[in-house]
N, C-alpha and C positions, 0 to 999 in steps of 0.2 A: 525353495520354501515360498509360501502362498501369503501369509501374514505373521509379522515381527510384533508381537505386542508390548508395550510396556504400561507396568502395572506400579502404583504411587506403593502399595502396601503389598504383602505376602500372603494375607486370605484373599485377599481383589485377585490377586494372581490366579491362584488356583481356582476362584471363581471363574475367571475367565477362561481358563486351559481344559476346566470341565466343558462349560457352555462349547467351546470350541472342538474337542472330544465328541460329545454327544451330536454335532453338530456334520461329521465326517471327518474333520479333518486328525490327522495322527498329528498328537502335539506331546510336547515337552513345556516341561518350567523349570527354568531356571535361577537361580538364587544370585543376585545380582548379574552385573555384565558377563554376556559371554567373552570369551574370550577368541581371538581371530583364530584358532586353530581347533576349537571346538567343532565333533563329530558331529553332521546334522542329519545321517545320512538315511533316507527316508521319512524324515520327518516334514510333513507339508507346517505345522501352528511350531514358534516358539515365544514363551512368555516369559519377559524377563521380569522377577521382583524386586524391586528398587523399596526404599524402606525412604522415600521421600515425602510422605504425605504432609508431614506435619512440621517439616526441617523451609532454614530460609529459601524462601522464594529461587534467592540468585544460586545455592546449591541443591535444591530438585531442577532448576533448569540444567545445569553442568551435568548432576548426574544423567537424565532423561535426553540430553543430546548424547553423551556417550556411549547409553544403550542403542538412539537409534543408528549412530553409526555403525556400532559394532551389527545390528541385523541387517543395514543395506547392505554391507562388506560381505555379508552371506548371501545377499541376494533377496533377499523379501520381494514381493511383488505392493505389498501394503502395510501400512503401520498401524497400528492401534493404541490410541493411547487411554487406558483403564484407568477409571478412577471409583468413588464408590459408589452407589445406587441413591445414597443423601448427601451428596453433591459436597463433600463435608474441605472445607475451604475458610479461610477467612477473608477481606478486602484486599488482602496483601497477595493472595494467589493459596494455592499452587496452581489449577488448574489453567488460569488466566494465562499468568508468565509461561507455562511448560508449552501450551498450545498454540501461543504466541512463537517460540523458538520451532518448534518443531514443522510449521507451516513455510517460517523463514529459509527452514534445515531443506526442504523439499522443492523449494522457488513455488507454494503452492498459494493460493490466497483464500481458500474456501474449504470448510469443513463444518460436521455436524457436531455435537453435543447429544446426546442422548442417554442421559443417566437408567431410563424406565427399567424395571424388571419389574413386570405384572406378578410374576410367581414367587412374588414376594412382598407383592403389596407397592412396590414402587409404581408410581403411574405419573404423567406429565399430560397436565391439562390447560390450553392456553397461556402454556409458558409457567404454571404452576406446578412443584412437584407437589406430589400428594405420599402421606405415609398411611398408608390404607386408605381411611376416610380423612383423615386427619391433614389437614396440609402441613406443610415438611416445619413452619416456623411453632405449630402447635404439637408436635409431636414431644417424645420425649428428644430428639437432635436437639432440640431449643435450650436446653441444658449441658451439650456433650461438652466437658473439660475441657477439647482443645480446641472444639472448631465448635463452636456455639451455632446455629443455623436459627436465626431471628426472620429472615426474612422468603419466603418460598418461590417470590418469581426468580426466574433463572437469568432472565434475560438481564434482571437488574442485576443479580447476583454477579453473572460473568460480567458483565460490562464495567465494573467497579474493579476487576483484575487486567481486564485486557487492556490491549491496544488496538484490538483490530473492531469493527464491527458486529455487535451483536444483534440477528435479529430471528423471529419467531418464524418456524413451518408449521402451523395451525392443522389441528386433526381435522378438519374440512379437506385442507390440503394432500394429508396423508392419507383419508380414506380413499382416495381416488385414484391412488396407485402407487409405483415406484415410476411412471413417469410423469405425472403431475411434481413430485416430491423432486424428480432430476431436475425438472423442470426450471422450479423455481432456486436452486443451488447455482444452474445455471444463470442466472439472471441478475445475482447479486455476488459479492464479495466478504466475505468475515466468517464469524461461528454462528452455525443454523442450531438454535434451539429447538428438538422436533418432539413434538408431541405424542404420546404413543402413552394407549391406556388397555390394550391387550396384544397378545403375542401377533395376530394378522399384522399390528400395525408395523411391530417390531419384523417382521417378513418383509414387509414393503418397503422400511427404511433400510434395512440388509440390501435388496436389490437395487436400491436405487444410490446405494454407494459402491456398485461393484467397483466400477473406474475411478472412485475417488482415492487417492495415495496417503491419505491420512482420515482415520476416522478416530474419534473421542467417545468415551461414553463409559456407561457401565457393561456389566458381563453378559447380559440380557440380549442385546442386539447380537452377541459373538455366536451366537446357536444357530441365527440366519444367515451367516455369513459363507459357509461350508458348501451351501447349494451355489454360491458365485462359484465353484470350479466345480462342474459336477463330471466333470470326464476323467478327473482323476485324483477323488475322493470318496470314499466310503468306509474309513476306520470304525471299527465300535470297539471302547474299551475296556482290556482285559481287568478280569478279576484280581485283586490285591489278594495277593498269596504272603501274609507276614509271617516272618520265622516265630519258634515257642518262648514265649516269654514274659514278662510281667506287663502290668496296663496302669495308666493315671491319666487322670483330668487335672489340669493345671487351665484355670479360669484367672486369665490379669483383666477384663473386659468389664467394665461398672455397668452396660447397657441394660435396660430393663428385659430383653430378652434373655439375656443371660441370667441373669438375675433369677430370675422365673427359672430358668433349667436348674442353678442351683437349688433352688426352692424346691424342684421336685425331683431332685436326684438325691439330697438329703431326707426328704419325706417316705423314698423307697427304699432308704436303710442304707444306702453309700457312706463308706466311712469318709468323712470329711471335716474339714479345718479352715478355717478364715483367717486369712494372713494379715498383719494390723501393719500398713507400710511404718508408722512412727516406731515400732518396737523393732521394726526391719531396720530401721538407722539408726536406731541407738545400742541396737545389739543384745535387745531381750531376746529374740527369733532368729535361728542359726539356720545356715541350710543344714546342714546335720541332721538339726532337728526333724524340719522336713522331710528326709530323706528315711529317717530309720519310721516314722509314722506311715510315710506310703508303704515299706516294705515288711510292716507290722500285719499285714492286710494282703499275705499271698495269695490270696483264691478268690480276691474281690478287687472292684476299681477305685481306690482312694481317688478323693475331689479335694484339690489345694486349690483354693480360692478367695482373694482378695476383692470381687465384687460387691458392692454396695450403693446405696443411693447417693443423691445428690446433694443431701448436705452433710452424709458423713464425708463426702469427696470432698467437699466445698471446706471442712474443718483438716482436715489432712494434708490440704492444697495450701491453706493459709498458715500452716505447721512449718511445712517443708519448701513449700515452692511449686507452682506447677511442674514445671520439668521434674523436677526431682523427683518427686512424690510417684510420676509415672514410671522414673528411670529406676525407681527402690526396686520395683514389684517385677519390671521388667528382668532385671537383672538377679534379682532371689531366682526368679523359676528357672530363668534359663539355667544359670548354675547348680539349679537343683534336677533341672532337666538330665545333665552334664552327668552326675554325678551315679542318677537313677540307670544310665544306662549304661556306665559301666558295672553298675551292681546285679544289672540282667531283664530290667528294662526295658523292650522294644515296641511299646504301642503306645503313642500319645496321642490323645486329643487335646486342643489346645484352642484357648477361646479368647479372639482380640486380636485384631490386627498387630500391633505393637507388639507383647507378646507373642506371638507366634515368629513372628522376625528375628527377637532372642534366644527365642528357644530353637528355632531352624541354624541362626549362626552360632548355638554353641553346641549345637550334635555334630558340626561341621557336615551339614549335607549342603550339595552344590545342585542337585537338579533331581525334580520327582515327574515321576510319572505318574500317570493318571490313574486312577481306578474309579468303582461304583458309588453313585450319588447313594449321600444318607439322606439329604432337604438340600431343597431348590438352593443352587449354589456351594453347596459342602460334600465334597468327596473324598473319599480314603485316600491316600497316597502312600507311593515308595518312595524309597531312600535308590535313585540310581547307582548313587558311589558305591555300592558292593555292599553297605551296612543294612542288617536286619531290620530296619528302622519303619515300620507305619505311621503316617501319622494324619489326622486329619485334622487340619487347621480352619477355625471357624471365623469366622467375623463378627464382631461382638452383635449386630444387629439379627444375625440369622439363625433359622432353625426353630422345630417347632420347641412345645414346652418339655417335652420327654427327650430333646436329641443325649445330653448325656446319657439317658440308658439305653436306647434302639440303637446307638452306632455300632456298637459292640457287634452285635448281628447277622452283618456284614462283611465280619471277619471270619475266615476259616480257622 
């Protein structure tokens, strides 16, 4: 195998297994650690999902060491460590401490950062992330419930997590090649924040980390990565062929992106329902109920969805508690997830990192394969464990305003 990646969340994941996919390489994702006797066999990408993004500091390190031992024991030639495109973290880490360990885990002293994914609006400009136009601390991030993103340089950002050195490789530096950019890696010691505000750039920081043993970032750099082996790779991947059977949207994600899909996936006549997490803890809202209203709705795609803005979150949070309040809604879908596919079930779309990790570990799938992009970073997937299962798990940030109704499309 060519690159071990580990991913903080379950859509990051499949972000990056697509990019990686599309990119040459034949990958798999896996749903948490592999395990030492796992089949790898022709698989050059494997992407492990760790549901660490937002858990303490000291336990996403434990877990993201465990992953990367479990991929060197397979043999990786590279690590990847994924995280999300808006860099979504607080003072306390994750990103800091896990890159920290992982650098230590390798005897290595030098690696990149590079959140950018331009086909998505992510772009890094003199150490600033940008959300379109918008810089990352004025975007709607500057409100997310668990990782609030107040401030947009990076370098500041990481530096307030790590240990080690943070310093900037300026798009001056990067437009001038993959060896100006080794150049200057060589020269210094810590985490290169690398600026990249279109995919050439993103090409240039791919080659100019072929040799490096540890690279950071988001799923955007993992598309350039594929041409570092080109003598023995060229995957394209197959078509998601899901078995016949029922379809739902289950949306846990508050982002304004999502937000807007619901808005227009209710405006096209989707039968759908807004989950009120407070009536979810005190027991007005059953999954039951849930379950017999999606399947009220044979020959259409019911929408359960608990998204909303920021101060009905901000009133629900002061109800229940942060955590909780996330872990109601997490925990209703996936059980309702659970329930929907034994009742005949088999195509979920699923929107929200967090969510998608509940509803992955209560269909009990263990590893998906790849299939065709619906939007820049969201692809169908399979159920490998033998079960009929599609599903394409989204990130509350992505996707245009229509992805609930075009994904469908996709499907035979």
């Amino acid at each position: 195998m060519f690159i071990g990646a580990i991913a903080d969340d379950l859509t990051g994941a499949t972000d990056l297994a697509l990019m990686l996919s599309r990119g040459g390489l034949r990958t798999i994702q896996t749903i948490g650690v592999p395990t030492h006797n796992a089949s790898f066999d022709g698989i050059e990408a494997v992407v492990v999902a760790l549901k660490s993004r937002t858990i303490p500091a000291a336990d996403a390190v434990a877990q993201s060491l465990a992953a990367a031992r479990a991929l060197l024991d397979h043999g990786v030639e590279q690590l990847f460590f994924k995280y999300c495109s808006t860099f979504d973290s607080t003072d306390a880490g994750n990103i800091g401490p896990v890159t920290d360990a992982l650098l230590e885990l390798l005897g290595e002293t030098t690696t990149i950062a590079c959140p950018a994914f331009p086909a998505n609006g992510r772009t890094v400009y003199n150490g600033h992330l940008f959300v379109g136009d918008k810089l990352l601390s004025e975007s709607s991030m500057r409100d997310h419930p668990l990782t609030p993103m107040r401030d947009a340089n990076l370098v500041r950002v990481l530096q307030r997590q790590s240990r080690s050195a943070v310093f900037l490789i300026s798009r001056q530096t990067v437009s001038q090649g993959p060896e100006a950019i080794a150049a200057q890696l060589a020269r210094n010691a810590g985490i290169a924040i690398v600026d990249a505000i279109d995919e050439a750039d993103l090409r240039a920081i791919g080659r100019a980390a072929r040799s490096s043993r540890l690279i950071t970032g988001g799923s955007g750099i993992g598309m350039s990565l594929g041409g570092n082996f080109p003598a023995r790779c060229g995957h394209a991947p197959a078509p998601v062929v899901a078995a016949s059977g029922g379809s739902v949207i289950l949306a846990g994600s508050c982002s304004a992106a999502t937000r807007r899909q619901v808005e227009v996936a209710i405006a096209a006549g989707l039968p759908a329902r807004q989950l009120d997490p407070i009536a979810i803890a005190d027991g007005r809202t059953s999954v039951a109920d849930a379950v017999e209203f999606v399947l009220a709705a044979p020959d259409q795609t019911p929408l359960l969805f608990s998204s909303a803005d920021p101060v009905t979150v901000s009133a629900v949070q002061d109800r229940l508690g942060r955590a909780t309040a996330g872990e109601v809604v997490e925990n209703f879908l996936a059980d309702t997830a659970a329930q929907l596919l034994e009742r005949g079930v088999t195509r979920f779309l699923v929107a929200g990192g967090e969510t998608s990790g509940a509803v992955v570990s209560a269909l009990r799938v263990s590893a998906l394969d790849i299939g065709p992009e619906i939007d820049p970073g969201v692809p169908w997937t399979l159920a490998r464990d033998g079960k009929p299962i599609a599903l394409a798990l989204k990130s509350g940030n992505f996707g245009a305003d229509d992805f609930f109704l075009k994904a469908w499309k996709l499907l035979p």
